[in-house]
Each structure stands twice: as structure tokens, then as C-alpha cells.
C-alpha positions as CSV (number, residue, x, y, z in Angstrom):
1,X,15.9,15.5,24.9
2,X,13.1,14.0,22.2
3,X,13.3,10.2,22.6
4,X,15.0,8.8,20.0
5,X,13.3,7.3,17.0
6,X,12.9,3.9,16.2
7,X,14.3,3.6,12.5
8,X,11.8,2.7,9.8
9,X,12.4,0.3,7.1
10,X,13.5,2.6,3.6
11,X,10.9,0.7,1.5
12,X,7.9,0.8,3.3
13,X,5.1,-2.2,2.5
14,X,1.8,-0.7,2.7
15,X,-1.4,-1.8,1.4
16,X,-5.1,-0.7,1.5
17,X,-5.4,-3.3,4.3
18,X,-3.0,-1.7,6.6
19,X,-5.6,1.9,6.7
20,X,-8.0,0.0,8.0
21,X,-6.2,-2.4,10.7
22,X,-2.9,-0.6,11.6
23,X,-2.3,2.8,12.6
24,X,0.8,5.6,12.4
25,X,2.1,6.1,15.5
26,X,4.3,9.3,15.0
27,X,6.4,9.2,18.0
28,X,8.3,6.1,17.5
29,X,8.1,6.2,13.3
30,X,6.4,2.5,12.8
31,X,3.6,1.1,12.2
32,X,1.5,-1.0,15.3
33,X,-1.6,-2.8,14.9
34,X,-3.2,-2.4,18.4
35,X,-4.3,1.3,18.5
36,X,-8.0,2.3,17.4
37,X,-7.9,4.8,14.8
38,X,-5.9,7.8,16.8
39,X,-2.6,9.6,15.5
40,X,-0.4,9.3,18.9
41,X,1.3,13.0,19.2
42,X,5.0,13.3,20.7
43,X,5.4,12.7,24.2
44,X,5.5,16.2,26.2
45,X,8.6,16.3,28.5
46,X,6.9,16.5,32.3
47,X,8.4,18.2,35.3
48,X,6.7,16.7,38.6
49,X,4.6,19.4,40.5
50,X,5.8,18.7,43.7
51,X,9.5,18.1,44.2
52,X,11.9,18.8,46.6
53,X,14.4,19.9,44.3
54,X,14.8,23.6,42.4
55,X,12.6,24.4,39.8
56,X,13.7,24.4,36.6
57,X,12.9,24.7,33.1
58,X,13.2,22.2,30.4
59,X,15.0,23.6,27.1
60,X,15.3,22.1,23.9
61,X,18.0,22.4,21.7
62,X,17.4,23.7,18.1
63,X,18.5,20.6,16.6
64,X,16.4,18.5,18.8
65,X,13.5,21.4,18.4
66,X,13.5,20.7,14.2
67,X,14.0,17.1,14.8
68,X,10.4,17.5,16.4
69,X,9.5,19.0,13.6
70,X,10.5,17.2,10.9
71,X,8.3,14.3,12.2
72,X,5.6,16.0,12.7
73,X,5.4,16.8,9.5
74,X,6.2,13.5,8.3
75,X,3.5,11.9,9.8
76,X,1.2,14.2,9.0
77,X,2.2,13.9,5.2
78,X,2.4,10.1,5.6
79,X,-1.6,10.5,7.0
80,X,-2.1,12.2,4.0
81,X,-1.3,9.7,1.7
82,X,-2.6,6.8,3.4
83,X,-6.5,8.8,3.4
84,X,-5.5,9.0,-0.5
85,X,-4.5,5.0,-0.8
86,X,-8.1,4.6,0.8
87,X,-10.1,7.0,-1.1
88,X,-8.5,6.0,-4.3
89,X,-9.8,2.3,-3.7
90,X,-12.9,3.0,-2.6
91,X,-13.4,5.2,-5.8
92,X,-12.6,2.7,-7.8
93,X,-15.0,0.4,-6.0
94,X,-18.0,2.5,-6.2
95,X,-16.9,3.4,-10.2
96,X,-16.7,-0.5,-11.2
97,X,-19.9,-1.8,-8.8
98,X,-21.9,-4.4,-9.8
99,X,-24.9,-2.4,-8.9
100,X,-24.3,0.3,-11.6
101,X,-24.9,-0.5,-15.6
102,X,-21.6,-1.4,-17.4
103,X,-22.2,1.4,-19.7
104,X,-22.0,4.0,-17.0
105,X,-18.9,3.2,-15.9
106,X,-16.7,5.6,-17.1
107,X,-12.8,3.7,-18.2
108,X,-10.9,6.8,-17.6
109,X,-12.0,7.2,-13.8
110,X,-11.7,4.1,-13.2
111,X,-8.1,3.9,-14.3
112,X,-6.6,7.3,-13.1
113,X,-7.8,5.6,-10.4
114,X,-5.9,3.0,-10.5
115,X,-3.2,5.2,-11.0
116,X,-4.0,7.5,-7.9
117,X,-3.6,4.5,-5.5
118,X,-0.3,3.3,-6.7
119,X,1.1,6.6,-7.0
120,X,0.4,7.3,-3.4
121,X,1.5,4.0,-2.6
122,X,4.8,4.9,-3.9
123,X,4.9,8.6,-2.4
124,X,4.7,7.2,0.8
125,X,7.5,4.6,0.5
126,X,9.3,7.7,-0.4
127,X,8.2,10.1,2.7
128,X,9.6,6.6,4.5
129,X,13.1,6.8,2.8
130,X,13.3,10.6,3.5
131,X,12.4,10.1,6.9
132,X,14.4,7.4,7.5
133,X,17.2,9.4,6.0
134,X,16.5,12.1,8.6
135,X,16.8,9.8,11.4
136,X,20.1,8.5,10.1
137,X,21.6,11.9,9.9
138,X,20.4,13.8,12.4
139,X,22.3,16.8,11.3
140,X,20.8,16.7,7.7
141,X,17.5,18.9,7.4
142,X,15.1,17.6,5.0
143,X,12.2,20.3,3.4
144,X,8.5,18.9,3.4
145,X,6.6,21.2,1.2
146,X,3.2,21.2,2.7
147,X,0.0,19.7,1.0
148,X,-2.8,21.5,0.3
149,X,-5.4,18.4,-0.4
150,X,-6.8,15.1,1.5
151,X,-8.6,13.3,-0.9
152,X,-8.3,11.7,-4.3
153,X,-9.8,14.2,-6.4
154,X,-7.1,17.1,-4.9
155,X,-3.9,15.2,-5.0
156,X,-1.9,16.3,-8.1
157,X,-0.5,13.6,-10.6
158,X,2.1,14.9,-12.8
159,X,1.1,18.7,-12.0
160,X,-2.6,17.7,-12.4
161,X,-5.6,16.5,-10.5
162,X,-8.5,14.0,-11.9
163,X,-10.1,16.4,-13.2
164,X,-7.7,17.9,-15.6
165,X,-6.8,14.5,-17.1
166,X,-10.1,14.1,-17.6
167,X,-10.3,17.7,-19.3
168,X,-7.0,16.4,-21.4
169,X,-9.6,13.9,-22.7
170,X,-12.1,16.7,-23.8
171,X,-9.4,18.8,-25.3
172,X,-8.2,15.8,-27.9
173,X,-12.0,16.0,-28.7
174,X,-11.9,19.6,-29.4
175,X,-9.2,19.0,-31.7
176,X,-10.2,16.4,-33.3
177,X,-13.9,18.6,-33.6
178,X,-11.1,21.0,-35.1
179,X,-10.0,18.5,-38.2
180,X,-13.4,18.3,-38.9
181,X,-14.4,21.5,-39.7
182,X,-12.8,22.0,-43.2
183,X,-14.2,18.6,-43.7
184,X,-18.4,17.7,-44.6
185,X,-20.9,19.4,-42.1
186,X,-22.6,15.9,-42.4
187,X,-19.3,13.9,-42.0
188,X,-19.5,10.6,-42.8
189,X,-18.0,7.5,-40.0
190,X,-14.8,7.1,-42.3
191,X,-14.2,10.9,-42.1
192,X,-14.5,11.4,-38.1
193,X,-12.5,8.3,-37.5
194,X,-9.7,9.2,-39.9
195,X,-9.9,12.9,-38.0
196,X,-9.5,10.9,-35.0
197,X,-6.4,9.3,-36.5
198,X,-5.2,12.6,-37.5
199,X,-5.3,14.2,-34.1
200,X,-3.9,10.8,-32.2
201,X,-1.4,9.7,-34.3
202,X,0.4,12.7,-36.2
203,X,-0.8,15.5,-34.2
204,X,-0.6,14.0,-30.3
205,X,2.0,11.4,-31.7
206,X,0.6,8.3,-29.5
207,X,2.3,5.3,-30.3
208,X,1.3,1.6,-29.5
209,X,3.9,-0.5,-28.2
210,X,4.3,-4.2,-28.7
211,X,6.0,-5.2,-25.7
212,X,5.7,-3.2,-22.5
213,X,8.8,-3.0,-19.9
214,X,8.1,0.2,-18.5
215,X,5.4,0.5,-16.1
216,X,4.6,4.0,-17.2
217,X,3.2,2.5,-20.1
218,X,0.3,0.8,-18.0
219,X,-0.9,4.2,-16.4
220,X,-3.6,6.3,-18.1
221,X,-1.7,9.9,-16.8
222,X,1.7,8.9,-18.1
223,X,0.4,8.1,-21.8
224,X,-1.3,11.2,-22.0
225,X,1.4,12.9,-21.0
226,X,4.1,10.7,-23.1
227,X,1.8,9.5,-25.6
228,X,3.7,6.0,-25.6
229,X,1.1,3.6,-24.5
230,X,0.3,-0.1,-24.3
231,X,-2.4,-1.3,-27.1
232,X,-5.3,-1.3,-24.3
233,X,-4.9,2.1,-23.1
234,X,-4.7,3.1,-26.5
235,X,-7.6,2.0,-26.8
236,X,-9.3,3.5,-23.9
237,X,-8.3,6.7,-24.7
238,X,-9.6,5.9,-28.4
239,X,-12.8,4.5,-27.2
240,X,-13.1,7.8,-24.8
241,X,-12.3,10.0,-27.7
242,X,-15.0,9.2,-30.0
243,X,-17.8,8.7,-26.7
244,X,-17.3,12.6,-26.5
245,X,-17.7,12.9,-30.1
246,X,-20.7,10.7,-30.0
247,X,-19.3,7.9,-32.0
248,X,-19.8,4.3,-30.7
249,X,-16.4,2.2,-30.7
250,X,-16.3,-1.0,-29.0
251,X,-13.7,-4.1,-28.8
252,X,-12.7,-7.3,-28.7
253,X,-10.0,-9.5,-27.3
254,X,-8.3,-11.7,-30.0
255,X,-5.4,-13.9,-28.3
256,X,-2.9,-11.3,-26.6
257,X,-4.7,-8.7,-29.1
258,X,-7.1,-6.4,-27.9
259,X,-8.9,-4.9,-31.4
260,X,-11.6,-2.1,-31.6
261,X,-13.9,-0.8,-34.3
262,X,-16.9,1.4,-34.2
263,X,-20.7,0.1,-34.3
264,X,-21.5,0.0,-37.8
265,X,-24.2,-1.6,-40.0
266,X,-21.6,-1.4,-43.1
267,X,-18.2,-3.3,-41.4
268,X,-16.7,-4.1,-45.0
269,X,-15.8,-0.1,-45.5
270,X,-13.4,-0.8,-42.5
271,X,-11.5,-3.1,-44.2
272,X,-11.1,-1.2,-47.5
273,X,-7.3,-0.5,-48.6
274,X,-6.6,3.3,-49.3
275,X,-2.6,4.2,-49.6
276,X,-2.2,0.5,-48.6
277,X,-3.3,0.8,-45.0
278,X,-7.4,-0.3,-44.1
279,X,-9.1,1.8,-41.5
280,X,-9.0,-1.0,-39.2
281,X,-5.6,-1.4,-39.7
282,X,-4.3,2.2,-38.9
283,X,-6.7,1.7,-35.9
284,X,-5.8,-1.3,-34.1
285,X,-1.5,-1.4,-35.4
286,X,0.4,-4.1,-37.2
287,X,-1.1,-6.6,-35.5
288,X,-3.8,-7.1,-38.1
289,X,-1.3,-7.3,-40.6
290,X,0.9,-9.7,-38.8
291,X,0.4,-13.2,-40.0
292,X,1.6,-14.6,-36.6
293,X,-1.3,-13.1,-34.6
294,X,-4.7,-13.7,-34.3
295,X,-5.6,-10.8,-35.5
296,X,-4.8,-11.1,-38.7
297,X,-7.9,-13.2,-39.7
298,X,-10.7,-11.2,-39.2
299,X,-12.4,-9.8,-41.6
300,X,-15.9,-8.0,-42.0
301,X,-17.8,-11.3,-42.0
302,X,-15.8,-12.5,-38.7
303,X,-15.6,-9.1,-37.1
304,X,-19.6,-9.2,-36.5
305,X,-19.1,-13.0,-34.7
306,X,-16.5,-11.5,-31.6
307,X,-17.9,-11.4,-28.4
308,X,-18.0,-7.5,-27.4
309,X,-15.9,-6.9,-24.3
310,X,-18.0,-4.8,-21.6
311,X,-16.3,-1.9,-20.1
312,X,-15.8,-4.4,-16.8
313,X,-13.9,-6.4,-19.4
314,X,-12.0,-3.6,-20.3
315,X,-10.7,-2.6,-16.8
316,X,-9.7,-6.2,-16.3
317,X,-7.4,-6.3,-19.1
318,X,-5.9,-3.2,-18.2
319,X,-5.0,-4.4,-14.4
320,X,-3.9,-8.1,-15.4
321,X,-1.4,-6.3,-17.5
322,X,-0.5,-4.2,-14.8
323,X,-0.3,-6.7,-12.6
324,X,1.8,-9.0,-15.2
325,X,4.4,-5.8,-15.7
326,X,5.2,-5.2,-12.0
327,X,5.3,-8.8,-11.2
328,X,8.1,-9.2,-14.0
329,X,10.1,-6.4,-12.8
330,X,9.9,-7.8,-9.1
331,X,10.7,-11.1,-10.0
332,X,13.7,-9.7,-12.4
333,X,16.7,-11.2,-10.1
334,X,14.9,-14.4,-10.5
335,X,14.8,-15.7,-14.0
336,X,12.4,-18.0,-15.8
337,X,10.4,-17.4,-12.0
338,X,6.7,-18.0,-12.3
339,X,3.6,-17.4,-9.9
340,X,2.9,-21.2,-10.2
341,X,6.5,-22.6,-9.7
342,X,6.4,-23.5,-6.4
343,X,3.4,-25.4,-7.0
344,X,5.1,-28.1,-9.5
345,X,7.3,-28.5,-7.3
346,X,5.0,-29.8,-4.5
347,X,5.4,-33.6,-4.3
348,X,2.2,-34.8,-3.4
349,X,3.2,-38.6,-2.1
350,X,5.4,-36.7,0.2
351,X,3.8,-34.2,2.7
352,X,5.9,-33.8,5.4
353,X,6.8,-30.6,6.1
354,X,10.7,-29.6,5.3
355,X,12.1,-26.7,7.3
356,X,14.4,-25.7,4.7
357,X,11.3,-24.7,2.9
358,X,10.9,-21.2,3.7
359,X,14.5,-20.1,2.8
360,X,13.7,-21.0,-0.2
361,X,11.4,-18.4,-1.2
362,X,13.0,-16.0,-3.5
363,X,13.6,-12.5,-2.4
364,X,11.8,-10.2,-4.9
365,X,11.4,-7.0,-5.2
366,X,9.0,-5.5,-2.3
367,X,7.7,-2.3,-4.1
368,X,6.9,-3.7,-7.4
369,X,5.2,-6.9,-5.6
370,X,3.1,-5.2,-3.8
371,X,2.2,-3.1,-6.4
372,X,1.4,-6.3,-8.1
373,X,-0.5,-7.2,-5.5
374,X,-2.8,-3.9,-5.5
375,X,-3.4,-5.0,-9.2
376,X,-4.4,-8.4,-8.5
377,X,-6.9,-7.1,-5.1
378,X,-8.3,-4.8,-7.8
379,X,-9.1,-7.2,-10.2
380,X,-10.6,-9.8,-7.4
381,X,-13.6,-7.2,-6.8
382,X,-14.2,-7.6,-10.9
383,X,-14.1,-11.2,-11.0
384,X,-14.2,-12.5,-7.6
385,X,-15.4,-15.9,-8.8
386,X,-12.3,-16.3,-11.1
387,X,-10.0,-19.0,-9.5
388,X,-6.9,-18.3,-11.6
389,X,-7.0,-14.7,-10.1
390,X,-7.5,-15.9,-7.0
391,X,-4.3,-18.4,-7.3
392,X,-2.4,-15.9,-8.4
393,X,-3.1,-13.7,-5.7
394,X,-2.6,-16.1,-3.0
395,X,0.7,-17.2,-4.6
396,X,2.0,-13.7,-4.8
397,X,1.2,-13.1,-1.1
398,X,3.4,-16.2,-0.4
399,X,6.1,-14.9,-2.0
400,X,5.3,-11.9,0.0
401,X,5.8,-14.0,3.3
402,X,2.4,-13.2,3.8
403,X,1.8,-16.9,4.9
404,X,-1.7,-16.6,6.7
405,X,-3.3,-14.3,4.3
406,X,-2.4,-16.9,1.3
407,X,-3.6,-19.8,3.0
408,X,-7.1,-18.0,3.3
409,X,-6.7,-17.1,-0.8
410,X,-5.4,-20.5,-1.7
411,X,-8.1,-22.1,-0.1
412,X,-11.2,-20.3,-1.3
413,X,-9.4,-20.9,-4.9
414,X,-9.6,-24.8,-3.7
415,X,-13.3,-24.5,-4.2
416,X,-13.5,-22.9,-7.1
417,X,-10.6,-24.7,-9.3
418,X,-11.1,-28.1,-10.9
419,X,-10.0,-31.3,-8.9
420,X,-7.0,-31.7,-10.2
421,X,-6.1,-28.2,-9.6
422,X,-7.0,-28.6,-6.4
423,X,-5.4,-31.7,-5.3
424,X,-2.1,-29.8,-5.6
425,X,-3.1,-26.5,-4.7
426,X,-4.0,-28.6,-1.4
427,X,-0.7,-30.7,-0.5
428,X,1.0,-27.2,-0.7
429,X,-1.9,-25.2,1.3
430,X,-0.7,-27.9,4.0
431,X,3.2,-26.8,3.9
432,X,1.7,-23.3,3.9
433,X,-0.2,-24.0,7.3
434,X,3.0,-25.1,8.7
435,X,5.3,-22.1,7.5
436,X,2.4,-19.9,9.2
437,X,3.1,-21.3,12.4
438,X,6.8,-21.7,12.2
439,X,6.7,-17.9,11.1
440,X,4.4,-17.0,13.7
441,X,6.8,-18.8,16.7
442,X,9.6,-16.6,15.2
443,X,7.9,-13.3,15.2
444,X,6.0,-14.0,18.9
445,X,7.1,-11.0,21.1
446,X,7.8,-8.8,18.0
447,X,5.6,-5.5,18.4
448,X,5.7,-2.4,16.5
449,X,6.6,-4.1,13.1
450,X,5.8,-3.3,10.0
451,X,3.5,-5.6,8.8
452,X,1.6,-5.9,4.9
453,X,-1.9,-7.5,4.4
């Protein structure tokens, strides 16, 4: 008979961290942390040579024979998507790297790769649930369509690879190369951009969103495919429009605004009413128009006075939204929850360590933290100086019960933050210290566990 299978947890916490440290070990179905980079393969049933007894020959049944199988399979899938978790991070390194010039970093690799990470992040949870479904019912028989790709660029996203969502990017600048053709062959900057309006708006029917609650929204694939978008990936996708057209556009970040406009020695024609709408308007959404926002001062004398972002800027934006939207949806059971609350309520006159401490760490949501998580590594390689970031990432790995890794986080932030910052942030580093080493006595013994870094 096959050994039986150690049951694996049906939401699977696995980071970038994890490829590097931990390995798959097939045959029992969890993750361990002290094999060097091999994929163990099922145990072969052995017969001793030399025995006394008759000589026989080992059968396995049919069910036992496709229970073999199906993990095979599993793991090799689950292999697949971890070399795609990788790749997809290292991608996005090399794209965003400080040795490279901010203007060749392109904003639509860099987010689909964003989007290539999680999204294998999240298929492997799944090939965890399936499997672990498997296991459960032994008699059930799950199908694993085989995958024909082992890197980034291959894996399909919504039917297509990088590639193609880059091409959906050149074909909106066919179209909108389309509009122009009745127009001027000399087309001035107020034509192209209202041809870009045409072609975005009424013809691909993107629409800008307010306030964001669906994750999709955040992803550079799914607002191609939906055309529902938050305003800063409406903006990449307009900014990434006009580069393939030639046309300049660059932005700005105005309070929770994020506004864009195109290079121009003439900015007053921007802000010129026609049909009771101003270019700049119909390009950047109510928000300009809304006397509650920011926005809604600039003008053309102030619109030449904002600092421009740099496409690094850009990205950043992007990911702390991400990272804002699945940190709300973990923290949903928990109302009014914030990264920071555990922080206030640190009482600094009193230190002593009080056991009741770590139950009192809110259960969240394990996918959409760690997803969370991913956003906040992503945006520690952009900014790694930033000590905000860095607070927020150590506090999210505490509420992860990842005590060790967020006492290294929280104290680099220590040296970074201002003093009174880090008075506090070090009174509750202390308790920290402690849960590590309560939690470490608990789990001493404890091998083959799934662990997230």
C-alpha cells in the first residue's frame, strides 16, 4: 500500500521566501525546511533479496495506483507555480532596479508583474485545496490538466501570457491611430488626446472608480479585460497609450488624487471648457470638479508648480493601494482594525510581558494578508529607506504570527523613525521578543509544518 499522506492545510501560506528556504516534499504533502533544493519522489515499495520466505510480488491496487498519481502530479504542478512565484519577483526586481534609468522602466511589465506573482500565489493555494480534497476523499478523482510553461513569460493570465497584454496595449494604440485618420494629418495635441478619449472611454468603455473594494480593480490584466479600473491604473494604461503614440503624459499626486496631463508648453488649452467638460477634466474624472478634493485647485498656472512623479513613483502608488485593498479585505471580520493598533495600545511605564498577549491577536484572513504582505515586500525594494513601509510591514507580519521576522522589520524601522516613533515601536519590539520565544517553546519538536516568511 502507498503510505498515507499527511493532510495539508486548504489555504496554503506561501511566500517568495519559502522558494528559496523550504522545499516540496511530495511524498508526505508538506512543506519542510531542512532539505537542499531536491523534490523527494514516492518511496518505492522494497522486497528484501534474500529471505527465507516465498517470493512474491507486490501489487497495487488501482485506487492506490491513481492515488500515486494524482500526487505526482500535484507536486509537480505545485513546482510549477512556485518557479513562477520566483521568476515573477525577480522580474519585477530587475524591471524596477535602481541601476536602470526611470524612464526605461516600462509600468506595464512591471505591474503584470505584479499580477503574475499573486496570481500564482493564489493558484497554488488552490492546487492545495484540491489536493487536500483528494486526500480527504480518497475515492474522489480530481483531473490535473497538464501545463505546458515554467516561467513567467509562458504562464497564461486570463487566457493570455505577458506578451499579449502587452500587445492589448498596442492594439488600443492602433485604434486610437484609427480615430485619427479622418482627423488632420498634422493633428494637433488637443486632437490625439481627445482620440485617446474616444477610443478609452466610449469605444473600450474604461471607467474610473472612486472607491475600490474589489481587488480586480488593482490588477493591470483584469482592467483590460473589464475596463473598470482604479484612477492609477487608469492612468498607466493612459500614460502607456500615448508613449506608443509618441505623446508625452506625465502625473502628479494631489492628496488621494493621482492627476496626469501631457508635456506641453501651452497648459492653459487644457483647461479650456468645450460642451462644459475641460480636457483635463474628461482626463483625470470628477475629481477636478469636486470642490472637496485637492484637485479641484489647479489650474494652468499651478499645474506647471507639481512635483512630476517618476515612473518608480508610479509603481509605488499602485502597490500601496494594493496592499491597502487586501489588507481591508483580511482585516474585514475585524472592524475599525488598523496596522498601528496594537501599537497605542503599548503602555510604555508598564513592560512586563503579559501572556494573554498573543491570544489577542486577531485572526485575519491568511490569503489576503499575505497577499498584503507580497505588496508591501514589493514596495520595500522601491523605498527601502521609507520607515512607514517598513512599520507596516513588520506589523502585518505580527499579525501574521510571524513573530521573529517582525522583530527584525520593526527594528530596522527603529532606526529610521523619529524618537518618538521609536520609543514606542521599542516597548512593543520587547513584548515581541518575548512572544518569539514563548512561540518558539510551543512549536519545539514540530517538523514538517507549514511555515510563511
Amino acid at each position: 500500500m502507498v503510505s498515507s499522506v499527511v493532510k495539508v492545510s486548504t489555504v496554503a501560506m506561501v511566500s517568495l521566501g519559502i522558494c528559496s528556504r523550504c522545499n516540496f516534499d511530495g511524498r508526505v504533502g508538506c512543506w519542510i525546511g531542512n532539505q537542499k533544493g531536491k523534490w523527494n519522489k514516492l518511496a518505492a515499495a522494497a522486497v528484501p533479496a534474500s529471505t527465507k520466505t516465498p517470493k512474491f510480488r507486490m501489487s497495487i491496487s488501482p485506487m492506490a495506483s491513481s492515488a500515486a498519481l494524482a500526487e505526482t502530479q500535484w507536486s509537480s504542478r505545485a513546482k510549477f507555480y512556485m518557479e513562477v512565484l520566483k521568476d515573477a519577483r525577480e522580474k519585477f526586481t530587475q524591471e524596477i532596479s535602481f541601476q536602470s534609468m526611470d524612464k526605461d522602466i516600462s509600468l506595464s511589465k512591471a505591474l503584470l508583474y505584479i499580477a503574475y506573482e499573486d496570481e500564482a500565489f493564489m493558484a497554488f493555494n488552490r492546487e492545495m485545496d484540491a489536493y487536500s480534497l483528494q486526500n480527504e476523499r480518497r475515492s474522489a478523482s480530481l483531473a490535473f490538466d497538464s501545463l505546458d510553461w515554467k516561467c513567467v513569460e509562458a504562464m497564461p493570465l486570463d487566457g493570455k501570457n505577458i506578451s499579449e497584454w502587452m500587445a492589448e496595449l498596442d492594439s488600443i494604440a492602433r485604434e486610437v491611430e484609427v480615430e485619427l485618420v479622418p482627423r488632420d494629418i498634422g493633428c494637433h495635441l488637443v486632437e490625439v488626446l481627445d482620440a485617446v478619449n474616444v477610443v478609452l472611454f466610449k469605444s473600450r468603455g474604461f471607467k474610473r472608480s472612486s472607491v475600490i473594494v474589489d481587488s480586480k480593480c488593482s490588477y493591470l490584466h483584469s482592467v483590460l479585460s473589464s475596463g473598470y479600473c482604479s484612477a492609477i491604473l487608469l492612468s498607466v494604461i493612459y500614460i502607456e497609450v500615448c508613449r506608443r503614440l509618441n505623446l508625452t503624459i506625465v502625473g502628479s499626486r494631489i492628496g488621494e488624487e493621482f492627476l496626469i496631463w501631457p508635456q506641453t508648453g501651452n497648459p492653459e488649452e487644457l483647461f479650456k471648457v468645450t460642451s462644459g467638460h475641460s480636457l483635463f477634466g474628461i482626463v483625470n474624472g470628477k475629481c477636478v470638479n469636486d470642490p472637496r478634493s485637492m484637485a479641484s485647485d489647479i489650474n494652468s498656472n499651478s499645474l506647471l508648480e507639481l512635483e512630476i512623479a517618476t515612473n518608480r513613483d508610479i509603481i509605488g502608488i499602485a502597490l500601496a493601494n494594493l496592499m491597502r485593498i487586501h489588507w481591508k479585505r483580511a482585516s474585514r471580520a475585524n472592524h475599525g482594525l488598523m496596522l498601528t493598533s496594537p501599537l497605542r495600545s503599548v503602555d510604555k511605564s508598564d513592560k512586563k510581558f503579559n501572556k494573554s498577549d498573543a491570544s489577542r491577536v486577531p485572526l485575519l484572513r491568511p490569503q489576503d494578508l499575505r497577499l498584503a504582505i507580497m505588496a508591501s515586500q514589493r514596495l520595500l525594494i522601491l523605498q527601502p529607506h521609507n520607515w512607514v513601509l517598513r512599520r507596516d510591514h513588520g506589523m502585518m507580519l505580527y499579525y501574521s504570527r510571524e513573530y521573529e521576522e517582525a522583530v527584525q522589520e520593526l527594528s530596522i524601522c527603529m532606526a529610521f523613525a523619529p524618537e518618538e516613533e521609536a520609543e514606542v515601536l521599542e516597548a512593543f519590539v520587547e513584548k515581541l521578543h518575548l512572544l518569539r520565544i514563548e512561540s518558539s517553546w510551543k512549536n519545539q519538536g514540530c517538523s514538517g509544518r507549514l511555515t510563511v516568511t
